[in-house]
VOFI-186958 format. One line per 8 residues: their letters; for each residue x, y, z of N, C-alpha, C. Coordinates in steps of 0.05 Angstrom, whole numbers, plus 32768, in hexadecimal, padded with zeros to 4 digits. Layout:
<pts>
a	X:Y:Z:X:Y:Z:X:Y:Z  ...
</pts>
This chain:
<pts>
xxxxxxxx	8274:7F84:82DA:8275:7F72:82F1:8275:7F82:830B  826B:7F7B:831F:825F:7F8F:8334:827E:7F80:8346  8288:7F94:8361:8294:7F8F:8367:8294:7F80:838C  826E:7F7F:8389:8264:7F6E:839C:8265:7F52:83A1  826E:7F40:83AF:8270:7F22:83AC:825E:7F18:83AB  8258:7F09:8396:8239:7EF8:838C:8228:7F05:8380  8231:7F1D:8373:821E:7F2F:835E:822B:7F27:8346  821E:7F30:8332:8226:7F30:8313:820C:7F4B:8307
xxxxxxxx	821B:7F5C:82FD:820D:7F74:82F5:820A:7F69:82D1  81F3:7F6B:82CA:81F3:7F63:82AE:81E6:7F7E:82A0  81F2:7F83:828D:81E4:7F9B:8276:81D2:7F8A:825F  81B9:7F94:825B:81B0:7F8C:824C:81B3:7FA2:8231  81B7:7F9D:821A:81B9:7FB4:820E:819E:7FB7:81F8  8191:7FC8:81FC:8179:7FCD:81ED:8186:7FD8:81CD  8171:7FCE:81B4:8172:7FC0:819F:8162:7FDE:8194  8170:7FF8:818C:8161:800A:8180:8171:8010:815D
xxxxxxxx	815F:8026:8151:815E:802B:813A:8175:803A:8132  8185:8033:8121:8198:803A:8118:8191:805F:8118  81AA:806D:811B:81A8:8089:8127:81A8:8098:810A  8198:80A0:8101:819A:80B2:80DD:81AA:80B5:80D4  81BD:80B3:80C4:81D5:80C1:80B3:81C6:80CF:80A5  81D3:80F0:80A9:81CA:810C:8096:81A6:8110:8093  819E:8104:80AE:8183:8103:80B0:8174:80EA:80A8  8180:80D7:8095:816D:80C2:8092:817B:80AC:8098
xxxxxxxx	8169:8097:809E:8178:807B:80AC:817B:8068:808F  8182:8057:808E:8188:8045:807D:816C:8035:8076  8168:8031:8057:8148:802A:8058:8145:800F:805B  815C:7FF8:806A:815E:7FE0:806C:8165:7FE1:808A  8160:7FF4:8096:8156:7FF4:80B5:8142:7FF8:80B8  813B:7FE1:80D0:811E:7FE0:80DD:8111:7FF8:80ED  8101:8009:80E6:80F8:801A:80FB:80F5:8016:8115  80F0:7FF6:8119:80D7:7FEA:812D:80EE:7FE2:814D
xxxxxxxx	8108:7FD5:8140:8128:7FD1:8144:813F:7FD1:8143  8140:7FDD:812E:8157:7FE9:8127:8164:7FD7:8113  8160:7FB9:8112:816E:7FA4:8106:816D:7FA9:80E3  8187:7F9F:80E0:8190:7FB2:80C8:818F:7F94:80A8  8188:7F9C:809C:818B:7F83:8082:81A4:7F8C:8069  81A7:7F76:805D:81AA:7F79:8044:8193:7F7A:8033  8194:7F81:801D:817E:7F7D:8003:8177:7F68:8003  818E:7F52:7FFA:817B:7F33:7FFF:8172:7F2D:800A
xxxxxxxx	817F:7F32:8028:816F:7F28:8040:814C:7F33:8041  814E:7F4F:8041:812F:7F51:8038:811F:7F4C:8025  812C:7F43:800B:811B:7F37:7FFE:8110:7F1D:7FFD  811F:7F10:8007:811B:7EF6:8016:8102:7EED:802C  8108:7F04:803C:80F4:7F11:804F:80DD:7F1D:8045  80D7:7F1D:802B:80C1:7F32:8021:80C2:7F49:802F  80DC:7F54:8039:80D7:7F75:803D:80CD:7F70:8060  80CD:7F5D:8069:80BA:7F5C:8084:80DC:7F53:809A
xxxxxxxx	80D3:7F6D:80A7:80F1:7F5B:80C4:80E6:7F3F:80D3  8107:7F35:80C5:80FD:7F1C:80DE:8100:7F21:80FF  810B:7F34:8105:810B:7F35:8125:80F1:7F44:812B  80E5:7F52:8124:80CF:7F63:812F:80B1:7F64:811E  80B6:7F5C:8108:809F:7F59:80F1:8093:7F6F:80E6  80A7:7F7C:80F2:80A6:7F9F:80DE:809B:7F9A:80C0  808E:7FA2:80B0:808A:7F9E:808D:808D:7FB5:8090  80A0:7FB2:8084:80B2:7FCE:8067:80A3:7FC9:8052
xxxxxxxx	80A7:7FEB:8042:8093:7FF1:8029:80A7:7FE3:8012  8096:7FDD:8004:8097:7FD1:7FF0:8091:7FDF:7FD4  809E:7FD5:7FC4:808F:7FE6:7FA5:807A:7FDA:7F92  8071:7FEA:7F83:8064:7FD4:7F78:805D:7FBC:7F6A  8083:7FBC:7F5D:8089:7FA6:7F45:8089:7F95:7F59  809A:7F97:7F75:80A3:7F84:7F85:8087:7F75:7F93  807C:7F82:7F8E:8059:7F7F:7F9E:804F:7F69:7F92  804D:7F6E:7F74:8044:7F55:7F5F:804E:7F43:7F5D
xxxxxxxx	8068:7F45:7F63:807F:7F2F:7F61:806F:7F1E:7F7C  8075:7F1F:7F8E:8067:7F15:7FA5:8049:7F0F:7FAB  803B:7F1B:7F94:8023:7F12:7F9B:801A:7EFB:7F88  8020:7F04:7F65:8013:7EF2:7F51:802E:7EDE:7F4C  801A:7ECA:7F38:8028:7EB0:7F3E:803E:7EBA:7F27  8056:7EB0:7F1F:806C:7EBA:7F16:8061:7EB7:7EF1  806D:7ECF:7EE8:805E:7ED3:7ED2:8044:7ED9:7EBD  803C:7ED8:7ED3:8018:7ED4:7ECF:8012:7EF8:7ED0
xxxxxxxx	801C:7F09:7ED1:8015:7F22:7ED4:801E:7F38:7EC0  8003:7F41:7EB4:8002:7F50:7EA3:7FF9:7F69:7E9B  8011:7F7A:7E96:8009:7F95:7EA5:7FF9:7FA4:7E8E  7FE0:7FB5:7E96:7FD0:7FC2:7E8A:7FD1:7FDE:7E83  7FCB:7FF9:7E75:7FCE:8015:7E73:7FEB:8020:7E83  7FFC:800C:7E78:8013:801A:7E81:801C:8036:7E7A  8018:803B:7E62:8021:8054:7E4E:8006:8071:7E5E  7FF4:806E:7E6F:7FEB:8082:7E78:7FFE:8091:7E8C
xxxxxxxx	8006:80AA:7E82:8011:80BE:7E91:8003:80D0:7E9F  8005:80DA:7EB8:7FF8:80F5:7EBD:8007:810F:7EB1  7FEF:8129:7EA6:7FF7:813B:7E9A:7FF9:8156:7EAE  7FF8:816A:7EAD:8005:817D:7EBD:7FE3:819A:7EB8  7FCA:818F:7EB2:7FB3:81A1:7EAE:7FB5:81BA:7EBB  7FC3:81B9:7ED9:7FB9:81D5:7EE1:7FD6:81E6:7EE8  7FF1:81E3:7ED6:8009:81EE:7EDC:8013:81E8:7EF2  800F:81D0:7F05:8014:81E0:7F1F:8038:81DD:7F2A
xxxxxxxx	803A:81F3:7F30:8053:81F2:7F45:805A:81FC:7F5B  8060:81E6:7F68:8064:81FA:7F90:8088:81FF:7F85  8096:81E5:7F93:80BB:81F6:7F93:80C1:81E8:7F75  80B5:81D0:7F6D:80BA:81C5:7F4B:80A3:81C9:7F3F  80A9:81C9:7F25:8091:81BC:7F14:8080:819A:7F1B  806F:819D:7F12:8065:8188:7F1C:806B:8179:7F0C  806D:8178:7EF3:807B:8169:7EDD:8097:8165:7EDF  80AD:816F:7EEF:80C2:8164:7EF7:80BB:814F:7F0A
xxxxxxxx	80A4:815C:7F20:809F:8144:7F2B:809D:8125:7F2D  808E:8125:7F19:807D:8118:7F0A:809B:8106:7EFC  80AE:810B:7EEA:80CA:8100:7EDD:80D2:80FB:7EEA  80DC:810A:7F0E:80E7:80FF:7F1F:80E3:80E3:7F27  80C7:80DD:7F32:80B9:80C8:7F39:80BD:80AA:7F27  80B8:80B5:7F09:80BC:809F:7EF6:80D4:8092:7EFA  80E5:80AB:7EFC:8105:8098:7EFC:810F:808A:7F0E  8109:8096:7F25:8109:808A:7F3D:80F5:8065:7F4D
xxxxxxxx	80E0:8068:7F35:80D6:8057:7F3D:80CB:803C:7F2E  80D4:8050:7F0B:80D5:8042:7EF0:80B2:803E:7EF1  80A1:8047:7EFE:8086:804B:7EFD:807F:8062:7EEA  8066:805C:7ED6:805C:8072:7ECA:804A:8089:7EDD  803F:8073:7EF4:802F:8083:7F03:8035:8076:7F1F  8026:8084:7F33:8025:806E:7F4F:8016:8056:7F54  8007:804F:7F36:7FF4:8031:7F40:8005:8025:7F27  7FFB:7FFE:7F29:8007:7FF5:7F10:7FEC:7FE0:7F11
xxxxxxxx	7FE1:7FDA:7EF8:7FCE:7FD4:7EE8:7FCA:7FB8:7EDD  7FBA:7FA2:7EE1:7FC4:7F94:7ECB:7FB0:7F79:7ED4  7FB7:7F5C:7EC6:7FA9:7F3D:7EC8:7FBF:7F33:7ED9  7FB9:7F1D:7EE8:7FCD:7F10:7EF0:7FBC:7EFB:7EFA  7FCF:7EE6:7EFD:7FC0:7ECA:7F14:7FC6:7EC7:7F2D  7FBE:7EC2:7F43:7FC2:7EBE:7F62:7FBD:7EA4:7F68  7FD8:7E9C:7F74:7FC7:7E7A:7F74:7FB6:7E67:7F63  7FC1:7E6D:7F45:7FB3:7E65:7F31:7F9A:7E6A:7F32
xxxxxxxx	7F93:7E8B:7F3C:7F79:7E94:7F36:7F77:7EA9:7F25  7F6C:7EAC:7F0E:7F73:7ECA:7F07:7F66:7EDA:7F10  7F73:7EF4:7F0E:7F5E:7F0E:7F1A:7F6B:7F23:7F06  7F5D:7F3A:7F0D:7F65:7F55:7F0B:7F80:7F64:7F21  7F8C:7F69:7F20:7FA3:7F7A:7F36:7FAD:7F91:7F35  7FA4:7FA7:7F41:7FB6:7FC0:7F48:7FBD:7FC5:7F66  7FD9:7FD0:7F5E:7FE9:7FD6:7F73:7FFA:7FF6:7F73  7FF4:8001:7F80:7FFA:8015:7F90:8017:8019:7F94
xxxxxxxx	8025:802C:7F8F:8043:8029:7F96:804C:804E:7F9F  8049:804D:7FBC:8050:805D:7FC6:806C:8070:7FC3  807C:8062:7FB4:8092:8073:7FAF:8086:808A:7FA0  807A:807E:7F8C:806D:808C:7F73:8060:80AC:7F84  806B:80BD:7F8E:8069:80DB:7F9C:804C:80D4:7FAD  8056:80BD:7FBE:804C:80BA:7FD2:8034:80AC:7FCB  8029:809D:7FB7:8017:808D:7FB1:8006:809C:7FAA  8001:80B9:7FA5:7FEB:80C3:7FA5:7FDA:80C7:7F8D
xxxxxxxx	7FCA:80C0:7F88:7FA9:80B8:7F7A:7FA6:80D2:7F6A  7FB1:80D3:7F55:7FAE:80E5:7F39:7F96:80DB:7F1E  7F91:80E7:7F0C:7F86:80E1:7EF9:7F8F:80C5:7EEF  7FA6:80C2:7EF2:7FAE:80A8:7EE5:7FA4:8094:7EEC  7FAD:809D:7F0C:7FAA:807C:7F23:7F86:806F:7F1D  7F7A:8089:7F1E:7F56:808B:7F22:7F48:8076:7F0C  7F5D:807D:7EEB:7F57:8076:7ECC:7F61:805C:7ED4  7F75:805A:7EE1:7F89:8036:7EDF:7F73:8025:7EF5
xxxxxxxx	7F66:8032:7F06:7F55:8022:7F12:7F36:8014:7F0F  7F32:8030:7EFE:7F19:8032:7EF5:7F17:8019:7EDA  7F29:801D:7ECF:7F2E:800C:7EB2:7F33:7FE8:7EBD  7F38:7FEB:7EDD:7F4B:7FCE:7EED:7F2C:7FC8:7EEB  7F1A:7FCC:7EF6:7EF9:7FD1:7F02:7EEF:7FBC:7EE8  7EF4:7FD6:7ED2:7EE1:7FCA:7EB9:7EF6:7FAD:7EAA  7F06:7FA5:7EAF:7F13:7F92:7EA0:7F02:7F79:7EAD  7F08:7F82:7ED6:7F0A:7F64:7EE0:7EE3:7F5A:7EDC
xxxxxxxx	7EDB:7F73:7ECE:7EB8:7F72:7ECA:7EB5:7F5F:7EB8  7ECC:7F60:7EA1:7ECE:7F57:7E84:7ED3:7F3B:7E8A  7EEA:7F34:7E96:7EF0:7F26:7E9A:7EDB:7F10:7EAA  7ECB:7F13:7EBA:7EC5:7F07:7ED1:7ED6:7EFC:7EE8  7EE9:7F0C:7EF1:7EFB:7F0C:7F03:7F01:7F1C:7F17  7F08:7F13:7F32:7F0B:7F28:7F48:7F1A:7F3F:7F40  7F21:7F59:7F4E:7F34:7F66:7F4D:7F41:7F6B:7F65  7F5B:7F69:7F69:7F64:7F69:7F80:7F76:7F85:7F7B
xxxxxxxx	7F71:7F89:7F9A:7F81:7FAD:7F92:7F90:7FAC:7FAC  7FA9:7FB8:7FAF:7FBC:7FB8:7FC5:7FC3:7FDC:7FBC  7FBF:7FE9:7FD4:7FBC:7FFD:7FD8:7FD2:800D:7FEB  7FE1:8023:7FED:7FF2:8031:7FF7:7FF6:804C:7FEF  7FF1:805B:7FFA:7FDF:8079:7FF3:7FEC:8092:8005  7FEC:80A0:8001:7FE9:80B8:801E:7FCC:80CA:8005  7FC3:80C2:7FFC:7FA8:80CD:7FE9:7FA7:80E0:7FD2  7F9C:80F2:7FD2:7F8F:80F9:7FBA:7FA5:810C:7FAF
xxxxxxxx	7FB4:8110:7F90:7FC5:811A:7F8C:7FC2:8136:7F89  7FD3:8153:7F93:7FCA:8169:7F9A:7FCF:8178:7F87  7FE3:816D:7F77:7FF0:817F:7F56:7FDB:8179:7F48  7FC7:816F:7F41:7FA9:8169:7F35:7F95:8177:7F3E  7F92:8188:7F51:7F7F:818A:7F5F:7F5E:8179:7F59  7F51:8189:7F52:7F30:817C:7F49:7F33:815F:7F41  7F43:815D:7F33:7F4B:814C:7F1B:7F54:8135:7F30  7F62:8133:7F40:7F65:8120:7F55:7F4E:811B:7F5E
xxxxxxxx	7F3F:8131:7F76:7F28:8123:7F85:7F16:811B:7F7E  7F12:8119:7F59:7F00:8116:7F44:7F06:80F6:7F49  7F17:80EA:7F4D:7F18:80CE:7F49:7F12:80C7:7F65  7F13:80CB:7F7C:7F00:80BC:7F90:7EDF:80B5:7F82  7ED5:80C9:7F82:7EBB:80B1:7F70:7EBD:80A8:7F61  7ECC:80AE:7F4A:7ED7:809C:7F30:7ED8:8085:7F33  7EEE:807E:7F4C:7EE4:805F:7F4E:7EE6:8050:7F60  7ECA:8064:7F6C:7EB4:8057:7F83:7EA0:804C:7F72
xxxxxxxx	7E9C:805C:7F53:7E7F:805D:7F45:7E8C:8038:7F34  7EA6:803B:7F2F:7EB6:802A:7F1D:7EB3:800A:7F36  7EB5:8014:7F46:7EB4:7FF5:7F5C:7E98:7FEC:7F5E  7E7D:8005:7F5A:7E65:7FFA:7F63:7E5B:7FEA:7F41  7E6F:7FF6:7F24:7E6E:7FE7:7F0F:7E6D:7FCC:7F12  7E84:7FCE:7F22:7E93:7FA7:7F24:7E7D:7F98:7F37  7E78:7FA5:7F46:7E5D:7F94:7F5E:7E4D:7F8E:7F48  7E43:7FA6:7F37:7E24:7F9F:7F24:7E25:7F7D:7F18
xxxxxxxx	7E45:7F84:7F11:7E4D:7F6A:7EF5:7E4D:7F55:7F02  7E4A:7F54:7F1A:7E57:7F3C:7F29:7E75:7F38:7F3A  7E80:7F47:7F30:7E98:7F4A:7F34:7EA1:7F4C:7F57  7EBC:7F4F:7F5F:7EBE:7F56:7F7E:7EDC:7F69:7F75  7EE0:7F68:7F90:7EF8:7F7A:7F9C:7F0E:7F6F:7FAE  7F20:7F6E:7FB5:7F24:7F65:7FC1:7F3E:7F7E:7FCE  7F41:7F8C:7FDF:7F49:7F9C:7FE5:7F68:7F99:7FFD  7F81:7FA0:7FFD:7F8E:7F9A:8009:7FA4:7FBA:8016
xxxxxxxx	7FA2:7FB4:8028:7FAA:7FD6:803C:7FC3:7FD1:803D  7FD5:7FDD:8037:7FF2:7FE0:8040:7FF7:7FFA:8046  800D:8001:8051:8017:8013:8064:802D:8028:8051  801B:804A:804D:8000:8047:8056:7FE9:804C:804D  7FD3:804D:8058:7FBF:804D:8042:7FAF:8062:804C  7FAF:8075:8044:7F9B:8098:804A:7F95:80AA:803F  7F7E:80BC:804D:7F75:80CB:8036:7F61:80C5:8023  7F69:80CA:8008:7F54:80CB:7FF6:7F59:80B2:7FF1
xxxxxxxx	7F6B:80A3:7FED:7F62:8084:7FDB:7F5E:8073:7FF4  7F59:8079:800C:7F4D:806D:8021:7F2E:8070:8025  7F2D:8090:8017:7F13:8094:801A:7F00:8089:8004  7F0B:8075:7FF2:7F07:8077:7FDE:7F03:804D:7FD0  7F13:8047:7FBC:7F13:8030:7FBB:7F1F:8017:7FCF  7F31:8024:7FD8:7F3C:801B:7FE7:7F2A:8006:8009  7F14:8013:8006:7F06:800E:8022:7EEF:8003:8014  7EE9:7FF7:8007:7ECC:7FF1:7FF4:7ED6:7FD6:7FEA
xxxxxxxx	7EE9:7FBF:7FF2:7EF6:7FA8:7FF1:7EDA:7F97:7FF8  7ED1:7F86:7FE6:7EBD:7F77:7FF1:7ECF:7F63:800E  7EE0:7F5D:8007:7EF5:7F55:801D:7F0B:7F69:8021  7F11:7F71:803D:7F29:7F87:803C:7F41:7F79:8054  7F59:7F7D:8040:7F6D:7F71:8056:7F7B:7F82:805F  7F8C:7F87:807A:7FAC:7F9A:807A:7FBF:7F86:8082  7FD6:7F99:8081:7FEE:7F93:8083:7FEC:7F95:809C  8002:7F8A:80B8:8000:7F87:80CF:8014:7FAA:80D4
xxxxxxxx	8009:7FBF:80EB:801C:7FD2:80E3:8013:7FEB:80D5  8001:7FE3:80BF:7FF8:7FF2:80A7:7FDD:800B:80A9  7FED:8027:80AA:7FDF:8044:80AE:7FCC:8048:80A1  7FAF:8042:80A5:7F9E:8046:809B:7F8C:8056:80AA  7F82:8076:80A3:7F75:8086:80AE:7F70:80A0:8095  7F66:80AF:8097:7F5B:80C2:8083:7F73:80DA:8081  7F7B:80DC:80A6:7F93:80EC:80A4:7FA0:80E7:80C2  7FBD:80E7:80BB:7FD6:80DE:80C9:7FCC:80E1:80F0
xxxxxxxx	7FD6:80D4:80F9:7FD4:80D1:811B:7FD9:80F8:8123  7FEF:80FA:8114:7FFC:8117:8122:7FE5:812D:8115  7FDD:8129:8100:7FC7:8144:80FA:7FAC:8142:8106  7FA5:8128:8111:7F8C:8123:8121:7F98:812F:813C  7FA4:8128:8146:7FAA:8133:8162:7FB7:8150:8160  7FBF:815E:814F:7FC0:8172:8152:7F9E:818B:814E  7F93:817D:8143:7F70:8187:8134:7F61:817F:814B  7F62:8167:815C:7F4D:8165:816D:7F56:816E:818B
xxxxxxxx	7F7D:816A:818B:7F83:817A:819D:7F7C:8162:81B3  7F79:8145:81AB:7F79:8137:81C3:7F8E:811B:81BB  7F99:810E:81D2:7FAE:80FA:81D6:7F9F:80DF:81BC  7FA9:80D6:81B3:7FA6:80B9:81A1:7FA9:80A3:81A9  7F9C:8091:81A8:7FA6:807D:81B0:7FC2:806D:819A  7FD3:8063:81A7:7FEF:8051:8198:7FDF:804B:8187  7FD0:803B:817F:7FC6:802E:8165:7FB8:803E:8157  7FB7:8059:8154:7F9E:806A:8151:7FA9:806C:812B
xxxxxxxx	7F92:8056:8112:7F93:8057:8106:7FA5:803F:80F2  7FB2:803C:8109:7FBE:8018:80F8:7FAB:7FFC:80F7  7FB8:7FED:80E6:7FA1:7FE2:80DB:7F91:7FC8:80F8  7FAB:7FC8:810F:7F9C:7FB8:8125:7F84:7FC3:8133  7F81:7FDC:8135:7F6E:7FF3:813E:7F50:7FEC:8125  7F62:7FF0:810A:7F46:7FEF:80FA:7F38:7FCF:80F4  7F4D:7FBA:8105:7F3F:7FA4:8102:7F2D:7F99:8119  7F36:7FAA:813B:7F25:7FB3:814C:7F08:7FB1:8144
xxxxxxxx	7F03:7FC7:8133:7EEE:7FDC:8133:7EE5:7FD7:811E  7EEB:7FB6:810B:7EDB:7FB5:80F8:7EDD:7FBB:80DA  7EF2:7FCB:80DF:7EF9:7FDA:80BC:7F0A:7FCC:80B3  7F19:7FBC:80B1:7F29:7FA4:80A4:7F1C:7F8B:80A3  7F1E:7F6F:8092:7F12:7F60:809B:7F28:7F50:80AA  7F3E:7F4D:80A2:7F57:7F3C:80AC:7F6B:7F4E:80AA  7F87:7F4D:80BC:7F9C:7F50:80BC:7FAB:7F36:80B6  7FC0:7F37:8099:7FCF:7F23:8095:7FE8:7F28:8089
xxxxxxxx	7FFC:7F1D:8099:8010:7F1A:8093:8022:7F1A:8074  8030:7F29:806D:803A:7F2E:8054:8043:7F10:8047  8046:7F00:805B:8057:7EDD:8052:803C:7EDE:8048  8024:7EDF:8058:800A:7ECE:8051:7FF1:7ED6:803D  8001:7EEF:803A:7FEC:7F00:8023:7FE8:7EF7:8010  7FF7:7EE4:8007:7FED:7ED2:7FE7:7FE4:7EBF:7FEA  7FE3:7EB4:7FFF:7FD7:7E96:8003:7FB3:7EA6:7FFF  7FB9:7EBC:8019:7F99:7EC0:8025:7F83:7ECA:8009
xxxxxxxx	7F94:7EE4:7FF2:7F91:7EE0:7FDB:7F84:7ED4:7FCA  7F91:7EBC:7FD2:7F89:7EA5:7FBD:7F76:7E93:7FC5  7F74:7E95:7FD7:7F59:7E87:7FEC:7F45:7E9C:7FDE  7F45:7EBB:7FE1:7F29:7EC9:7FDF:7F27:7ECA:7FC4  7F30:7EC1:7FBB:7F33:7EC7:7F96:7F1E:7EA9:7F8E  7F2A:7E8F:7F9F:7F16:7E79:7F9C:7EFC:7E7C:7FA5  7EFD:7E87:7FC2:7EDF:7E8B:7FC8:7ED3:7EA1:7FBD  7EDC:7EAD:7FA9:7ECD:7EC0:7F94:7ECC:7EB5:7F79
xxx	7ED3:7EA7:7F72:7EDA:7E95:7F59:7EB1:7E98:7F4A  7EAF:7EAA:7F3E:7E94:7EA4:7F2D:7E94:7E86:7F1E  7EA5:7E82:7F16:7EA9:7E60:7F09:7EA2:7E4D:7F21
</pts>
């Protein structure tokens, strides 16, 4: 209170991100505000803030859960493991790696495989689950996609793929970047048959499985927010050595410029889904 007659001093107090404990913040704080949840509360929320509309990452059981209609999803080549071909180890084995991840994420690999219905449509579905050592695109992910390709061929059914990557896995070497055409050649399969794609960007999506199936969506959607670029804002501007623009590589920038077809909302992603699944409907 100001001590001028007929003033009133007001503080507004600005709304920031909870301050790190031991370096990391709490993973039910908002980056965007700071505003803090319980578990339910975000699941309730599908993971999305109600004050700022931040979308938090998601996994990939939770992904299906939210996308196909309840029960209707049936998971495919679960039992494919990745194997360890070229020894590799930087500070672990990569095969600890590799155990670590599982337990942590109860994933065999970083994609999950399988039939499901959307809006009482069926399709094909793989999803991407970034925990899984960062989403990155191994022999497995390439075989679980390639195999998604030839089912929804069998089938006569879309395949819808929701994607979340930082790209091509590096404990594989060859053997990783071997699956960018793997299934580029596996998507131009599904065009032959009739088949489609239906492609969905979440945050984030780069690199090799950007360069890759991921961008070959006869329809392509993102997440609002959602990093999609070949490589991160900070290694472009340090390589070209010039300023970025704020959006440089999120998915509002790539719907700018054409490379997305829609940005939609995580509430609305199953509706929109199920709309492109009808207007693909070969029946």
């Amino acid at each position: 209170m100001s001590s001028e007659p007929g003033r009133v001093d007001v503080e507004v107090e600005s709304k920031r991100p909870a301050e790190p404990v031991d370096g990391k913040s709490h993973p039910n704080t908002c980056p965007e505000c700071g505003s803090h949840y319980r578990d339910d509360e975000l699941a309730q929320s599908l993971h999305v803030c109600p004050q700022c509309g931040h979308h938090f990452r998601v996994g990939a059981r939770e992904r299906i859960e939210q996308l196909a209609d309840p029960g209707t999803f049936v998971e495919e080549d679960e039992d494919l493991r990745s194997t360890d071909p070229l020894g590799f180890f930087d500070l672990r084995p990569y095969t600890e790696r590799l155990a670590e991840a599982e337990i942590s994420t109860g994933l065999g690999d970083a994609m999950v495989a399988g039939r499901a219905e959307i809006e009482g449509r069926p399709c094909g579905l793989t999803v991407m689950d970034f925990g899984f050592m960062g989403g990155s695109m191994g022999s497995v992910v390439g075989e679980k996609f390639a195999r998604a390709c030839e089912r929804a061929a069998e089938d006569g059914t879309p395949l819808v793929s929701v994607a979340a990557s930082g790209g091509a896995r590096m404990q594989e070497g060859i053997l990783a970047l071997m699956q960018l055409p793997k299934t580029v050649v596996a998507i131009e399969e599904l065009h032959e048959s009739g088949g489609s794609l239906i492609s969905v960007l979440t945050h984030p999506t780069t690199a090799g499985v950007l360069a890759s199936f991921a961008s070959l969506g006869d329809v392509t959607l993102a997440e609002p927010g959602a990093l999609m670029s070949f490589a991160g804002p900070r290694v472009v501007a340090q390589t070209t050595r010039e300023k970025l623009p704020d959006d440089f590589g999120l998915a509002e920038s790539s719907y700018r410029f054409g490379h997305v077809d829609a940005i939609v909302q995580r509430s609305e992603l199953r509706p929109a889904v199920g709309q492109l699944l009808r207007l693909f409907d070969k029946g």
